[in-house]
N, C-alpha and C positions, 0 to 999 in steps of 0.2 A: 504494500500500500504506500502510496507515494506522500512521504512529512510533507504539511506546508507552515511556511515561516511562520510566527505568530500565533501557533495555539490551531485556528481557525483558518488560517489564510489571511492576506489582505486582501484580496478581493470583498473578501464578506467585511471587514473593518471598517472601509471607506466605499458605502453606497454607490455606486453611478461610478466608479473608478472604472476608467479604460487604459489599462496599459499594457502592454505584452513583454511577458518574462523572459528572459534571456536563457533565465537556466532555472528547475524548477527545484531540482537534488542540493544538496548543499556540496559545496568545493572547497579545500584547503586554501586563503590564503595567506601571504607573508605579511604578520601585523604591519610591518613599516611602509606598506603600500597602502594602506588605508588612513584617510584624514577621518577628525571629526565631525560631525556633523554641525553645523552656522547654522541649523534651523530648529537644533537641541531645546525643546523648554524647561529642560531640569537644569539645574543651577548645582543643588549642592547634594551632599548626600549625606548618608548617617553613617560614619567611619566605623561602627564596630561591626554591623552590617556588611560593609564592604569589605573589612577586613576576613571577617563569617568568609565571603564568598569568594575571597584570593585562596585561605586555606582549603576549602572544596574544590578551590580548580584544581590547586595544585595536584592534588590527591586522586581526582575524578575526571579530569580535564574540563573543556566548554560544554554542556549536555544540550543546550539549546543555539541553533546559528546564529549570528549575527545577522543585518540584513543588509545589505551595499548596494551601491549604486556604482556603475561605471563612469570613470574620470577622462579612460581612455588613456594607451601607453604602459598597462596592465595596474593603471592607478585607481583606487577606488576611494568613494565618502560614505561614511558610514551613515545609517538610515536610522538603523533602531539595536536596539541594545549597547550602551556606551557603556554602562556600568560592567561588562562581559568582556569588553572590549581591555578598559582598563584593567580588571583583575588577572585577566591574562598577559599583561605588560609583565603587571607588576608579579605575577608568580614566574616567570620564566620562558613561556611559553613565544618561539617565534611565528608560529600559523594560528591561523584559528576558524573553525568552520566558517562556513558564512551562503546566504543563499543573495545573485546578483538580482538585484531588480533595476528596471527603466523607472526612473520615477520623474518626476517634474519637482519643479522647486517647494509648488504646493503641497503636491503628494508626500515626498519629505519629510514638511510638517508636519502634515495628517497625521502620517504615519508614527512618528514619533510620539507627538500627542497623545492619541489613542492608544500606545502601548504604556505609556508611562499612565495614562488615566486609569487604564486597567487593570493593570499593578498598583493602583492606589499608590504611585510612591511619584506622587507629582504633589508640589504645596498648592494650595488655593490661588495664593499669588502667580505662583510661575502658571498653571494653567490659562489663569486672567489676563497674564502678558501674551502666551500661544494665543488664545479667540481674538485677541487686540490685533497681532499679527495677521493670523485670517482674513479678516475683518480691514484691514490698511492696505496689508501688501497684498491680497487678492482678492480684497471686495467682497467677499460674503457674508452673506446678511446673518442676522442669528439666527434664525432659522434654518439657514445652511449648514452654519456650522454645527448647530444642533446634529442636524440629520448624520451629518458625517461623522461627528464624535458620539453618537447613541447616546445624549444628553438632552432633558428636555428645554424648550426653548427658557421658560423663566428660569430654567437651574442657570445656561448660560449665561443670562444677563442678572443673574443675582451674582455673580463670577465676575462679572466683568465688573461691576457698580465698586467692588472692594478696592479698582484703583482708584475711585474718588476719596478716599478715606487719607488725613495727612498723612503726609511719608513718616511723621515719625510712628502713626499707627500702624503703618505698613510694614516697619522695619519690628515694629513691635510682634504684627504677626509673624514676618518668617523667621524670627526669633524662638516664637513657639511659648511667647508669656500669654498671647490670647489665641483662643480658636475660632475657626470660620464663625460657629454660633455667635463669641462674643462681637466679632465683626459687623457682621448682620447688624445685631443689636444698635450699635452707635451708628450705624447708618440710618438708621432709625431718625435718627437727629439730626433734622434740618441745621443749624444752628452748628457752627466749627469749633468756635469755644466751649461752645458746650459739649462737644464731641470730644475736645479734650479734656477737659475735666470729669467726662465722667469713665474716660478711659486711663488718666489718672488712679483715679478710684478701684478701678476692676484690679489694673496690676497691683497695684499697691497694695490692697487687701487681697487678695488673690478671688477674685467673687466668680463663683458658678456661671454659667450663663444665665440660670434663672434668675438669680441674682442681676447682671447685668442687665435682663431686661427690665427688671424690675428701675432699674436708675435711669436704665434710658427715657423711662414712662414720667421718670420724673421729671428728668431733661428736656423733655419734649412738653411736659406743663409746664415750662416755665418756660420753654421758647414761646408759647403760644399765647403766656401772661406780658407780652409784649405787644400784643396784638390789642385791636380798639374794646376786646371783651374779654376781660381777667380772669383764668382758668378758675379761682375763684367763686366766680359771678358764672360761672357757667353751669346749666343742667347737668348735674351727674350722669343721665342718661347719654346725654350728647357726647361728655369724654367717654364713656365707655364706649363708644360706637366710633368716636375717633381712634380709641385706640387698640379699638379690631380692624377697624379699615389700615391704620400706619402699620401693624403685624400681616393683611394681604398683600400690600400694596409695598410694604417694605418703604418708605418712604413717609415723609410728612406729611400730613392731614387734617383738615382744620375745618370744622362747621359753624358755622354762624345763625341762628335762629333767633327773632325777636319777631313776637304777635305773629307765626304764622309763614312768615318769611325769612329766606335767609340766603344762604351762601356756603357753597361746599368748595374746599380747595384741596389740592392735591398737587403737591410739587416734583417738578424732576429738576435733574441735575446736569441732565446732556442730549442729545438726541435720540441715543441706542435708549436712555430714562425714558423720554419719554414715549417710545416705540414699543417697551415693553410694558408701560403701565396700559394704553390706548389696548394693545392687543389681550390684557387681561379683562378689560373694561369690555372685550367685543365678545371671549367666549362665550 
């Protein structure tokens, strides 16, 4: 029965792909003809992990190929598995399986992408920066990328919204002092000073996520006690229905009622914001 790269194949990984393989078997090559891959969205990795899987090479060699593209001149760029790539450097090894594919610059990514998504060993961020790439350097809408990373559309664009958050919360996350949940949460919060301050709070005390929402709910009444009608002075029914709509909509949310009348707000932050709120608003 003939392996294919990837578990599954790539065919089946990246929907609507057309590209014909060069060679289907896996082939010895010489690591030092292989570069890495410029379209990589992992960044860093967990060194006792990687070091786990230098001593299993050593011992057991590569069990799974690597996947390459040709350079031409018998040169090639790696596609997917770097971390394979690397433990075989660093145990000794001068070849290493590998199966060639045609890929395009886009596919590349995909591909990449999708292995590291599905090995769960991609961060929030580094994914966010891949759909961002998508999304710039070939145009694809989230929905596209959706379809092609087997993610559903708001999961993408709750993905992508985490670059809006300051860099020092950003650097907070891939640090690994908050999680995507705590993330979420201060996104919640219209309001930037207040997003830092209540992300302050979370590290500082080290607070749950439940916890975190809970501050953010705070944050978010007191952005909105800025507004012409003080959370205060507000129907308790009305925040609670504000603050089911800013947990759908992930975003800020503001109603206004007096005698009858009023005014519902809903804010974004960017285009792709407001493209996935509209499209939530149409299911």
């Amino acid at each position: 029965m003939e392996k294919k790269g990837l578990g599954r194949g790539l065919g089946s990984l990246i929907p609507g792909a057309n590209w014909r393989e060069e060679r289907t078997a896996p082939t010895e090559i010489p690591l030092d003809s292989i570069s890495f891959n410029p379209f990589q969205p992992r960044k860093s990795y967990d060194d006792e992990k990687f070091q786990d899987l230098v001593r299993s090479v050593r011992v057991h060699g590569i069990l799974q190929p690597v996947v390459v593209r040709s350079k031409g001149e018998g040169n090639f760029e790696l596609v997917a598995g770097e971390r394979r790539l690397r433990a075989a450097s660093e145990a000794g090894l001068t070849k290493i399986p590998a199966v060639i594919k045609e890929l395009t610059n886009q596919q590349s990514l995909e591909v990449a992408l999708i292995e590291n998504i599905q090995r769960e060993d991609i961060s929030p961020l580094e994914a966010a920066r891949a759909y961002k790439r998508l999304n710039d350097e070939f145009n694809l809408s989230q929905d596209e990328i959706a379809f092609r990373v087997g993610k559903s559309r708001p999961g993408v664009a709750n993905t992508l919204r985490l670059l809006n958050l300051p860099t020092e919360i950003q650097i907070s996350l891939e640090k690994g002092e908050l999680t995507e949940g705590h993330a979420r949460a201060l996104l919640s919060i219209g309001d930037i000073d207040l997003q830092r301050k209540a992300w302050e709070k979370i590290v500082g005390e080290k607070l749950t996520v439940r916890e975190a929402e809970n501050i953010s709910k705070d944050g978010k009444q007191a952005d909105v006690s800025r507004e012409t009608i003080p959370a205060a002075e507000k129907d308790p029914n009305l925040l609670e229905v504000e603050d089911q709509l800013r947990r759908l909509f992930g975003t800020k949310v503001s109603i206004s009622n007096r005698k009858g009348r009023g005014r519902l707000e809903i804010e974004f932050y960017s285009q792709d914001d407001l493209e996935r709120i509209i499209s939530m608003l149409l299911e």
